[in-house]
C-alpha positions in Angstrom: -8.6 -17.0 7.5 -9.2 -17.1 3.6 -5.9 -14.6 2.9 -6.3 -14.6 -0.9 -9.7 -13.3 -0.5 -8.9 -10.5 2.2 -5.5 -9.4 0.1 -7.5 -9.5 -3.2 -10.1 -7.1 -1.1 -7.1 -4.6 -0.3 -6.5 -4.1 -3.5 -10.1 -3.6 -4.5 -10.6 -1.1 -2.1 -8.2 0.8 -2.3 -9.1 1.4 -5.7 -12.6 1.5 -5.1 -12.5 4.1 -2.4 -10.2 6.1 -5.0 -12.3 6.2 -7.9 -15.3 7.3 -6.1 -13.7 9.9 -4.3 -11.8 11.8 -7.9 -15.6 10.7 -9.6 -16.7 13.7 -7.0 -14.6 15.9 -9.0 -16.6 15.5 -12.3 -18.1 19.1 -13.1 -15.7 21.0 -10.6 -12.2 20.5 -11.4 -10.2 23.8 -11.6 -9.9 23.9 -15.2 -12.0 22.1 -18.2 -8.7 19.7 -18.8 -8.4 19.1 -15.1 -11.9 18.5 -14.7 -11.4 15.5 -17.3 -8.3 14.2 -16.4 -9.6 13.6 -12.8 -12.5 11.7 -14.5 -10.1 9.5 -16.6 -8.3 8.6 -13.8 -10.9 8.1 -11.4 -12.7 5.6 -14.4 -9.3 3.9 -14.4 -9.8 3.0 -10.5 -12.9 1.6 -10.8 -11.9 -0.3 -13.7 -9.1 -2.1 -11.0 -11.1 -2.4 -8.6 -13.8 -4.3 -10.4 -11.1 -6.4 -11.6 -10.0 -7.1 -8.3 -13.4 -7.7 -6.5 -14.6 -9.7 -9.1 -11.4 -11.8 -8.0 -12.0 -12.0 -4.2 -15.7 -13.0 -5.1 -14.3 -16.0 -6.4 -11.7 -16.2 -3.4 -14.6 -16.2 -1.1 -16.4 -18.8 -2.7 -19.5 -17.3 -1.1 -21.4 -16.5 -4.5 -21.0 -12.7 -4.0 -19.8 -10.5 -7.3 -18.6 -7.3 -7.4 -21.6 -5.7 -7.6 -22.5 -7.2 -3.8 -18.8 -6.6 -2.7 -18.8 -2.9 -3.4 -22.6 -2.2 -2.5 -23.5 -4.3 0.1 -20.3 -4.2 2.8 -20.5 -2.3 5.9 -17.2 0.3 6.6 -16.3 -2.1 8.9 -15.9 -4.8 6.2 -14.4 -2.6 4.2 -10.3 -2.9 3.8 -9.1 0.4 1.8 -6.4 2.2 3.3 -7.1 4.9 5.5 -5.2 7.0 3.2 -7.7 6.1 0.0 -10.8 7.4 2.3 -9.3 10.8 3.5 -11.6 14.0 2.2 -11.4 15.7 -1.0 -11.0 19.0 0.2 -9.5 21.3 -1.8 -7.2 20.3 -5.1 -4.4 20.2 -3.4 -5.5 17.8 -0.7 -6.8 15.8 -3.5 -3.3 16.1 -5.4 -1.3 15.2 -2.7 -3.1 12.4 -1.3 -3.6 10.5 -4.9 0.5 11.3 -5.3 1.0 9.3 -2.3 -1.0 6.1 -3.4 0.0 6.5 -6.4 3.6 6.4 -5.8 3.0 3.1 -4.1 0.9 2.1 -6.8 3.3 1.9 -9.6 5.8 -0.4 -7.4 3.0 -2.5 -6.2 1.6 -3.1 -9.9 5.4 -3.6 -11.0 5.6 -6.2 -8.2 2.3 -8.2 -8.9 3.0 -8.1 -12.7 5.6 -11.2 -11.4 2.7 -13.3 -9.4 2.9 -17.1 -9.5 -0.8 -16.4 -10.5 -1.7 -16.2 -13.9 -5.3 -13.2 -13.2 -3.4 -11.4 -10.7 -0.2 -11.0 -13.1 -2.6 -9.6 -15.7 -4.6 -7.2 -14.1 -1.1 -5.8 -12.5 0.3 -5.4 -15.8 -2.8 -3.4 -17.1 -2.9 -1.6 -13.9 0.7 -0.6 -13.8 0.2 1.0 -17.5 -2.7 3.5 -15.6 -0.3 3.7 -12.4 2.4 5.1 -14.6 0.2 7.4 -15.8 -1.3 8.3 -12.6 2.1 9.5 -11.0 2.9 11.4 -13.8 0.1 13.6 -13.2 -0.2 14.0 -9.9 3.7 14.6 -9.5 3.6 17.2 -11.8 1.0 18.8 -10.1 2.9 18.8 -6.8 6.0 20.3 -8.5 3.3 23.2 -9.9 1.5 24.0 -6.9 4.8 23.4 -4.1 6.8 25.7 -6.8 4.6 28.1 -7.9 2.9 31.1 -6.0 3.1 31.2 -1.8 -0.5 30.5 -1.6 -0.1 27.4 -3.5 2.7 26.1 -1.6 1.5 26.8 1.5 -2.0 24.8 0.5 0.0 22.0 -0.6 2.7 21.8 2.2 -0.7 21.8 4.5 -2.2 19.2 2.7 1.2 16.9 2.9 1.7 17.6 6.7 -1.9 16.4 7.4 -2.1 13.3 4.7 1.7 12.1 4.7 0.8 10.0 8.0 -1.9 7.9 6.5 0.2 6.5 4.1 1.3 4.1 6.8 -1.7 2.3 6.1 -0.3 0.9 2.8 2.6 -0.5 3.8 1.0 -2.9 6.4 2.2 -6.2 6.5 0.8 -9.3 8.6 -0.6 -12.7 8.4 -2.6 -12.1 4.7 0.7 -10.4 3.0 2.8 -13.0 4.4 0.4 -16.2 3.2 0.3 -13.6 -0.3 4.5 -13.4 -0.4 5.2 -16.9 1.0 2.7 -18.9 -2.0 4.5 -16.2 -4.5 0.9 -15.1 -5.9 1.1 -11.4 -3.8 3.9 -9.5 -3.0 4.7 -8.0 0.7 3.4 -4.4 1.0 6.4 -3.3 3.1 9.4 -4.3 0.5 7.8 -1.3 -1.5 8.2 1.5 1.1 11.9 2.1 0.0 11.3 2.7 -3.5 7.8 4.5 -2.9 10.2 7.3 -0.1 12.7 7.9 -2.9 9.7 8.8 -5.6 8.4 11.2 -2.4 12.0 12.4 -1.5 12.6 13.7 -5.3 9.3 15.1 -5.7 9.2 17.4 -2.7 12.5 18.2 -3.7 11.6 19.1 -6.9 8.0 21.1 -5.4 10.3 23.1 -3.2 8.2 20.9 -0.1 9.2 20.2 3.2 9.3 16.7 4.6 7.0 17.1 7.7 8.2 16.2 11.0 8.1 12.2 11.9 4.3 12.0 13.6 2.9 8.4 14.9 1.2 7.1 11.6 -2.5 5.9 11.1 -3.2 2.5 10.3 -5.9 0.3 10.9 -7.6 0.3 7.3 -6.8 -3.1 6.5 -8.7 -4.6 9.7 -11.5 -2.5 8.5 -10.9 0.2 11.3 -12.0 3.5 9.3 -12.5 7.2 10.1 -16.1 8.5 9.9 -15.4 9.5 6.2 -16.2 6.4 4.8 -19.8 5.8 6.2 -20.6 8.6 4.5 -18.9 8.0 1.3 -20.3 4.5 1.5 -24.0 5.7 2.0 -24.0 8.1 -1.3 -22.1 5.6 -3.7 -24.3 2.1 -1.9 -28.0 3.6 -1.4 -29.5 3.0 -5.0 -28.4 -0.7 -4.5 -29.6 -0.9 -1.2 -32.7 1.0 -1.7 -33.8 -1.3 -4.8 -31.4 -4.4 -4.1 -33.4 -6.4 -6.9 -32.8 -3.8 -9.8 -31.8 -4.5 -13.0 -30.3 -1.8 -14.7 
């Protein structure tokens, strides 16, 4: 098992999944400003996850960029966080699921910004500048839609009931987090749940939002077990690549 390459792919997913699903919202955010602001932050995810992949190409040793990573990967080979891959849907099922990651995103980016490894440490550092960012946003959105009309809070309460599960996914731990933690170059996904439930405890607080009732939690992203979702994310954002795989743009 090469576990630098497989925990550098976590990371690259995750991001990569992200930023293709907010690019989606380009043209039909709510408002003008909105509109843009998913954009930015969407342009920021790539930016990680190009960072990252271009990482685990060279973890792999196996000559592949980040081009091939990102556009030439079956789902199965895929290892985003079930969470990351999760539909659009409305703008508050898009709110609350980037609130989630993104609550884990800004302790995870704190966290790597300490690696024994000089790359990661500097892409975490830039990353957890964006991620501060990131939660900002989407937290204030929660408070705005969970305390504003009924309608809104009843959207967003939906959203959270459905979603809140799937951010299991992130805080897997196993063999490749452990090999990360133990050399001191990664940082165990599961010593950032505490911090990452007080961020959610505050905010729904603050949105006027019910913590939903315990349900069993969906996992199985980072083994590359994925909901139907992502083959069909995967097929608009890979078939230009795979339909002219020797293109140079």
């Amino acid at each position: 098992m090469n576990a630098r390459y497989e925990y550098l792919l976590r990371l690259g997913d995750d991001a990569l999944i992200l930023g293709q699903q907010l690019g989606l919202w380009t043209g039909h955010g709510p408002v003008l400003e909105e509109d843009i602001a998913l954009t930015n932050i969407g342009l920021d995810q790539i930016g990680q996850a190009r960072a990252w992949l271009t990482m685990a190409g060279r973890a792999e040793e196996q000559g592949r960029d980040e081009d091939a990573l990102a556009f030439h990967r079956t789902p199965a080979e895929f290892r985003n966080a079930q969470l990351c891959e999760r539909p659009n849907g409305h703008f508050g099922d898009t709110i609350v699921r980037q609130f989630l990651f993104d609550a884990y995103a800004v302790q995870l980016h704190a966290a790597l910004a300490h690696s024994k490894d000089a790359d990661i440490a500097a892409i975490a550092r830039k990353s957890a500048k964006e991620s501060a960012y990131h939660l900002r946003h989407s937290s204030a959105w929660m408070v705005r839609l969970g305390d504003g009309t009924p309608e809104s809070n009843d959207k967003v309460q939906a959203s959270l009931n459905v979603l809140l599960p799937f951010a299991g996914d992130l805080f897997h731990a196993d063999a490749v987090t452990d090999t990360a933690t133990s050399e001191g170059w990664g940082v165990n996904p599961a010593s950032l749940r505490p911090a990452w439930e007080a961020t959610l405890a505050e905010t729904l607080e603050a949105a006027q939002l019910q913590r939903p009732a315990p349900a069993p939690e969906q996992t199985g992203g980072r083994q590359g077990r994925h909901t139907e979702k992502l083959s069909y994310l995967l097929a608009e954002m890979q078939v230009l690549p795979r339909t002219y795989p020797d293109a140079k743009w």
